[in-house]
N, C-alpha and C positions, 0 to 999 in steps of 0.2 A: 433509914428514916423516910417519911413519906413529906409531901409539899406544904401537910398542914402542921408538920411539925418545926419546921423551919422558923429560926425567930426575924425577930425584927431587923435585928444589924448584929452583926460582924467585928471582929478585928479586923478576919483576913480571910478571904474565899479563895481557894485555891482549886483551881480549873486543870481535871483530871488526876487519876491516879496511880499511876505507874512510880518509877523507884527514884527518879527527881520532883515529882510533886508531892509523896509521901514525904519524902527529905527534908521538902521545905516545908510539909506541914507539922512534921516534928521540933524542928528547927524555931518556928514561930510560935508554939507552945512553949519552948522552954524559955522563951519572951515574957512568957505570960498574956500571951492572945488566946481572944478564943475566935476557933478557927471549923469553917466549913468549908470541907472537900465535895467540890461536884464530877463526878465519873459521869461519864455519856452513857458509857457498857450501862446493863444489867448486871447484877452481881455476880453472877456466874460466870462473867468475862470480866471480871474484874483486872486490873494489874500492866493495862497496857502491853507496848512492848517486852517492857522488863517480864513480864510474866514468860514469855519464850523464850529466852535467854540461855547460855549455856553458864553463865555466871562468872564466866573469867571475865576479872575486873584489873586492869591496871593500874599502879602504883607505885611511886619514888617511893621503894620499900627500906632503902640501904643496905640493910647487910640481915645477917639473918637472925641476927638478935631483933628487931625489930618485928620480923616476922612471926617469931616466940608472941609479943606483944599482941598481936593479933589473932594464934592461933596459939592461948595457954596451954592446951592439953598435948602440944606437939612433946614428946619425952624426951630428956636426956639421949637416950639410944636413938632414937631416929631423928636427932638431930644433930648429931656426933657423926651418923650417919647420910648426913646430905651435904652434897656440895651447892652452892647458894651463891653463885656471881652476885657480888656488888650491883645497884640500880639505884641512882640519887637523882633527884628533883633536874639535872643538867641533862643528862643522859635521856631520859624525858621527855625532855625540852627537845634536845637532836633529833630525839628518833620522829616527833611529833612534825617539827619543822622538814625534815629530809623526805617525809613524806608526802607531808604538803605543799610541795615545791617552793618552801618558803613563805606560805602565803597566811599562815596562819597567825590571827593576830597577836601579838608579840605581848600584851598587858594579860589578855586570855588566857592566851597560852602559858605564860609565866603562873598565872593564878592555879590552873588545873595541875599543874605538874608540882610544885612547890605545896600545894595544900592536898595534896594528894592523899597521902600520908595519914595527916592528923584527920582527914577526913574518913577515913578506913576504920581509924580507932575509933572514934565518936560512933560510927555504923556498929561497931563492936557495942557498946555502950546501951544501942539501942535496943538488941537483942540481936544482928544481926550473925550468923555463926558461918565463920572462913574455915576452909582447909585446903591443904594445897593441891595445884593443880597438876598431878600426877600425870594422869590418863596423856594427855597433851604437848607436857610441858618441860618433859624431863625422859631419863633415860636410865639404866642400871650397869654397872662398869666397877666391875671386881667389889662388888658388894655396898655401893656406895650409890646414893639416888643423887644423878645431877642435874641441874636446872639451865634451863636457857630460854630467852628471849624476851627477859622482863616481865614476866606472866605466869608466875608461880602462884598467884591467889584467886582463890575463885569461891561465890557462894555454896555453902553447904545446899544440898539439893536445888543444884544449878536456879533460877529466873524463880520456880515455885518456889524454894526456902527462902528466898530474898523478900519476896511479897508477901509472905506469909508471918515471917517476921516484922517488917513494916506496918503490915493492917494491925498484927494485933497491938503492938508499939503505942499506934496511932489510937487504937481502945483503947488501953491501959489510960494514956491520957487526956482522954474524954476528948477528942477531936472527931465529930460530928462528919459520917460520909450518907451523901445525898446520890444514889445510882437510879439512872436513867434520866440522866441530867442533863441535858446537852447547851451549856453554853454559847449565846450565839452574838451577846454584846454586849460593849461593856457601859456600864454606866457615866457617864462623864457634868460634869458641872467646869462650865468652860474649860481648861486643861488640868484638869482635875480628875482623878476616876473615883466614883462613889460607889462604884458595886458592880456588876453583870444583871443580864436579862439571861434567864434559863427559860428552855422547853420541857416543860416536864408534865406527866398524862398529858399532853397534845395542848395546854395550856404554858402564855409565856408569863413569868413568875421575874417580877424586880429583886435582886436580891442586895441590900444594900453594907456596904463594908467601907472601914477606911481605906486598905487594901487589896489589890488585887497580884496573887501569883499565876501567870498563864504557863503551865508544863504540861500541856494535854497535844504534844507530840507536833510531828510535821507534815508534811501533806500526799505520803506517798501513797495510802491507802484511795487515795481519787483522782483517777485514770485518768478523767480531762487534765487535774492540773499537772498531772505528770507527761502528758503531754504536753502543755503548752510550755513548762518550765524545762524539763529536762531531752523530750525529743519524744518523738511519733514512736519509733521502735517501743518508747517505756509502757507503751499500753499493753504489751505482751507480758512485762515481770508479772513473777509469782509474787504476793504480798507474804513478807515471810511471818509479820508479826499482826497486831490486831487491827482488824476491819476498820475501827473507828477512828484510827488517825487521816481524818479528811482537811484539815488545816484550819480547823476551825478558829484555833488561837491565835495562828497568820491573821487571819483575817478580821478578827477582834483588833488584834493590835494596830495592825495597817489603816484601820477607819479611825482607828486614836488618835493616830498622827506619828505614829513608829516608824521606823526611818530601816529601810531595806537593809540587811545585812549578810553577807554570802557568799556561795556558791550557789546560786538558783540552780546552776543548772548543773548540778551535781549531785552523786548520792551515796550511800553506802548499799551496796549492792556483792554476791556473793554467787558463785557455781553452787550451787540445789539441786539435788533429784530431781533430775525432768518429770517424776510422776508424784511431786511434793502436792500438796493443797494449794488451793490458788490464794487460799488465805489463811491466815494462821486457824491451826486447829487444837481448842482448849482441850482437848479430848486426848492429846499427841503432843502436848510443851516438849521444851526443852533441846530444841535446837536440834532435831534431828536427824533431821534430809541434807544438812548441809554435806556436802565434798570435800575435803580440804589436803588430804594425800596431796593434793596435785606435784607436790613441788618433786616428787618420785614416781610421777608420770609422765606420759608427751599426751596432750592434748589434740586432739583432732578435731575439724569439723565434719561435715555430711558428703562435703568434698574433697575429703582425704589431705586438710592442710589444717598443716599447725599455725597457730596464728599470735603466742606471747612465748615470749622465754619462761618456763616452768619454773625456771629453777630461779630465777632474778635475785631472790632473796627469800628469808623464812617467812612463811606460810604467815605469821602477823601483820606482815608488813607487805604483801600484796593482795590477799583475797577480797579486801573491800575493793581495788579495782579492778579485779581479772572478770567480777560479774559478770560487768558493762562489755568486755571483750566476747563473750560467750553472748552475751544478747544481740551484739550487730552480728552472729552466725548467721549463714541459710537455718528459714526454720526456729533460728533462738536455741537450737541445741549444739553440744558438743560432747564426744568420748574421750574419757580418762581410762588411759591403759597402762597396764600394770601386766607383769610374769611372776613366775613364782615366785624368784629374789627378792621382788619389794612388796610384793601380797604380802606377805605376814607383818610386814611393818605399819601397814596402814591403821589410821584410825579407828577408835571405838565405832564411828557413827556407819561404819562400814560391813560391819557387822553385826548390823538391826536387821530386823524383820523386814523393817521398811526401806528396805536398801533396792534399789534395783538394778542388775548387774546384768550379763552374758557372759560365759564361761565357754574353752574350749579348751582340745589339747592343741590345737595347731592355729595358728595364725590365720590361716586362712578358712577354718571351719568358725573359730568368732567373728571374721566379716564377713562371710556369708549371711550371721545369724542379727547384720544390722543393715538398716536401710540407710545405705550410704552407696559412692563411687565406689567398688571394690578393687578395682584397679590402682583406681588412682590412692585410696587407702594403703594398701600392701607398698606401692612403691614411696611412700612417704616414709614408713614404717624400715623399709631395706636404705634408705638414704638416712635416715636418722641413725639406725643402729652405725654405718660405714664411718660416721661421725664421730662418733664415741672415742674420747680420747683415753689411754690408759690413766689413772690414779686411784690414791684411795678414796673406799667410798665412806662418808662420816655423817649420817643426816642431822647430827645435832652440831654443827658447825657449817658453812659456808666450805665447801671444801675443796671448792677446785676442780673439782672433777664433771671435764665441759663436752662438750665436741666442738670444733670443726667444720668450718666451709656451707653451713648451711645457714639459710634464712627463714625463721628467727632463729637465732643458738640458745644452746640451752649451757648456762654458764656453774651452775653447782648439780652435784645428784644427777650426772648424765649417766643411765646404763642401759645397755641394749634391753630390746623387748625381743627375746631369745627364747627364752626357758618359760617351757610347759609346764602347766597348763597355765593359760591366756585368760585375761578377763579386760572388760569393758565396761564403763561407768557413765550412764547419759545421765548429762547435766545442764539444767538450763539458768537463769538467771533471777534470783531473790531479791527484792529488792525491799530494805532494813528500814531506812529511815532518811530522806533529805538531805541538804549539807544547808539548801538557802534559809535564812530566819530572821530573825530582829535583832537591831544593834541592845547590847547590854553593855551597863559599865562593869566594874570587878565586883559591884556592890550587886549586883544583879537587875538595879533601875533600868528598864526599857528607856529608850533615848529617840530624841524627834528629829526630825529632819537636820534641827540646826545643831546636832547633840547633847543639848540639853534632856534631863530628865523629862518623864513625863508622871508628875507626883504621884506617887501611890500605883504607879503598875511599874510590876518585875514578873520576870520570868527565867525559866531553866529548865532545862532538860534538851530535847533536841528543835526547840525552837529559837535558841541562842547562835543566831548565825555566826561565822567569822573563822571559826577553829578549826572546820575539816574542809580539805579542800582539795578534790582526786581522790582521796585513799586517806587511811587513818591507822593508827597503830590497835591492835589487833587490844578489845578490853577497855578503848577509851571509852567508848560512849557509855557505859555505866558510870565512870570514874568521874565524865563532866556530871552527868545528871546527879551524883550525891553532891560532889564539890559545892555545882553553883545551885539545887534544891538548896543545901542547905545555908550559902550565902543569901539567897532570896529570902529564906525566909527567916534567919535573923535580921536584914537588913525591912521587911516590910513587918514585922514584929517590935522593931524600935520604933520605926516609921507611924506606925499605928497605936503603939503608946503615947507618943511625942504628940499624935492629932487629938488621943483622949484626955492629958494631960492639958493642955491647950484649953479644951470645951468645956471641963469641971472647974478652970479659974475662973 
């Protein structure tokens, strides 16, 4: 729609559109609002982060009847046929807390884990279409597909089918999107919000509503504030998702009277192809430079040192903070190596086009073929393997299997880098989405200084400070942005009936 088609007023404008603003604009329709979505993108970039996405979404699934519920066409035979650990709303809750050194807030966090669930089915409902997360997430053992790490569900054609389903969702019922829209304030009558101000063709446009949803992302897409918030090195990350997340809705909210909430100086960040795009490419969705083998590699930098424990734990529950470890490298890079033993185990995303590797048969013909200490590389390499303790090796458990006497150790999936032919994996550091954002309550109400509401603006997605804090379980952040999209926007859809209900007495 173009600016002169735009009406008068509003139930509810909801600022950006990715897979928690869509949520909530679903969510506040089925209120019976009528509701305008403003995107900043063009239409062709449509879908925010969510649009990059590899689509694994996590969720307090329980058992695998549940999973049935979500994914009807799963058969009798290939369900007979999977093993499915148990995952309930607690569990959730542990793995969320253990990650966030505890710091995650406890009402939040309670909300995302326990509404997880019924949140999934409802995405079902809306057209969204699950299947399980194979490629990643499981393994094959005397004829039976097993599952591990709480991350069995993922969107059909990963970030695209997700948004794809949403837009049209959001046509079917007649919810109005305005692209090339760039919200930049919000409207206020004393602590009141009445609408936003957009930029739209180079003209700024009132646009007046009972309320306001701000889910138009965080602020990692803009290099100053990611310097001033998270540190000088951050000006080097790749942007792994869309261009447009410059923190425009931070800073809508902040001039409200919204009340700081966070990790500022923290983020979701991830090992990426050192020769990724510097910013997400709609032309290349779907998450595919990412690295993530690592935990069946040793890591190196430029100077022949390993610098985290690889193996700490499964690949969910470290790669949001191993990014930031690869980004204070010399340079911002570092090599994942791998021999032939765990080559074949490696990931789908290892085997794109867009992969970028070095290969050898000998160990010292692949560091010849990198711009590194080679010295000092081979002898890191002969002291890591010396370490290697004997046990078995099991990548779908924690296994045990460590070395020895060196600093840092590597405590599961320790196995020599022996066996020809060699390869090598530069990796530099993506960086996803923020952790700092705006205090919310579980209603999704944005909150002032003294925590009180601030009438008539909510928000969700990754603007909702408080939940991630270091690192995150591998699939949340789709899980918060449906959860609290679509809390926001039944609670600003009551909210906005309750103010029209009010004016026609």
């Amino acid at each position: 729609m173009t600016k002169n088609e735009l009406q008068s007023h509003y139930d509810i404008v909801v600022v950006g559109a990715g897979n928690a603003a869509l949520c909530a604009a679903i969510a506040g329709s089925e209120q019976g609002a009528k509701i305008l979505v403003l995107e900043r993108a063009p239409k062709e970039k449509k879908g925010g982060n969510s649009f990059f996405t590899d689509g694994a979404i996590r969720a307090a699934y329980g058992d695998l009847e549940n999973i049935r519920k979500v994914i009807p066409l799963l058969s009798d035979e290939e369900a007979a046929n999977t093993v499915m650990p148990e995952y309930d709303a607690k569990e959730y809750y542990d793995d969320l807390m253990r990650v966030t050194e505890g710091k995650s807030e406890p009402s939040l966090a309670k909300t995302l884990t326990e509404k997880s669930l019924e949140t999934i089915l409802w995405m079902k409902d809306q057209g969204v279409v699950f299947e399980l997360n194979k490629g990643n997430q499981s393994f094959v053992e005397n004829g039976k597909r097993h599952f591990w790490g709480g991350l069995p569900l993922k969107t059909q054609e990963k970030g695209i089918g997700l948004m794809r389903s949403l837009f049209e969702r959001a046509e079917t019922l007649g919810i109005e999107v305005c692209y090339d829209a760039r919200a930049v304030e919000l409207l206020m009558d004393r602590a009141e919000v009445k609408g936003v101000v957009a930029e739209i063709d180079g003209e700024k446009v009132d646009i007046h509503s009972s309320s306001v949803i701000l889910a138009n992302g965080s602020f990692e897409a803009d290099k100053s504030k990611r310097r001033e918030h998270i540190g000088e090195e951050w000006q080097a990350a790749i942007v792994r998702g869309t261009e447009y997340n410059t923190g425009d809705g931070l800073d809508m909210a902040l001039a409200a009277g919204a009340q700081k909430f966070g990790q500022w100086s923290g983020c979701h960040s991830i090992g990426t192809d050192s020769n990724a795009p510097k910013v997400g490419d709609f032309k290349k969705p779907g998450d595919i430079y990412k690295k993530h083998s690592y935990p069946l590699s040793i890591m190196l930098n430029k100077d022949g040192q390993r610098f985290v424990d690889e193996g700490a734990d499964f690949r969910n529950y470290t790669y949001a903070k191993y990014g930031k470890e690869i980004l204070k490298q010399p340079d911002h890079v570092a090599y994942q190596l791998f021999d032939a033993k765990t080559r074949p185990l490696l990931r789908d995303e290892y085997n794109l086009e867009e992969a970028t590797f070095y290969e050898a048969e000998t160990l010292e013909q692949l560091v010849n073929q990198l711009p590194v200490d080679k010295d000092k590389f081979l002898a890191t390499i002969e002291e890591y393997n010396n370490a290697v303790q004997d046990g078995d090796f099991n990548p779908s458990v924690k296994d045990g299997k460590r070395t020895e006497g060196i600093v840092p150790p590597k405590t599961n999936w320790a196995n020599t880098i022996a066996e020809g032919p060699f390869y090598a994996y530069p990796v530099t550091c993506g960086i996803t989405f923020s952790f700092g954002g705006i205090h919310t309550d579980t209603e999704g109400q944005v909150l002032d200084e003294t925590e009180k509401p601030i009438r008539g603006l909510y928000a969700a997605g990754e603007m909702v400070g408080g939940i991630f804090y270091h690192n995150y379980p591998g699939g949340s952040g789709l899980m918060s942005g449906a959860v609290f999209g679509k809390i926001a926007g039944t609670s600003a859809g009551r909210y906005s009936k309750k103010m029209s209900d009010a004016v026609s007495k």
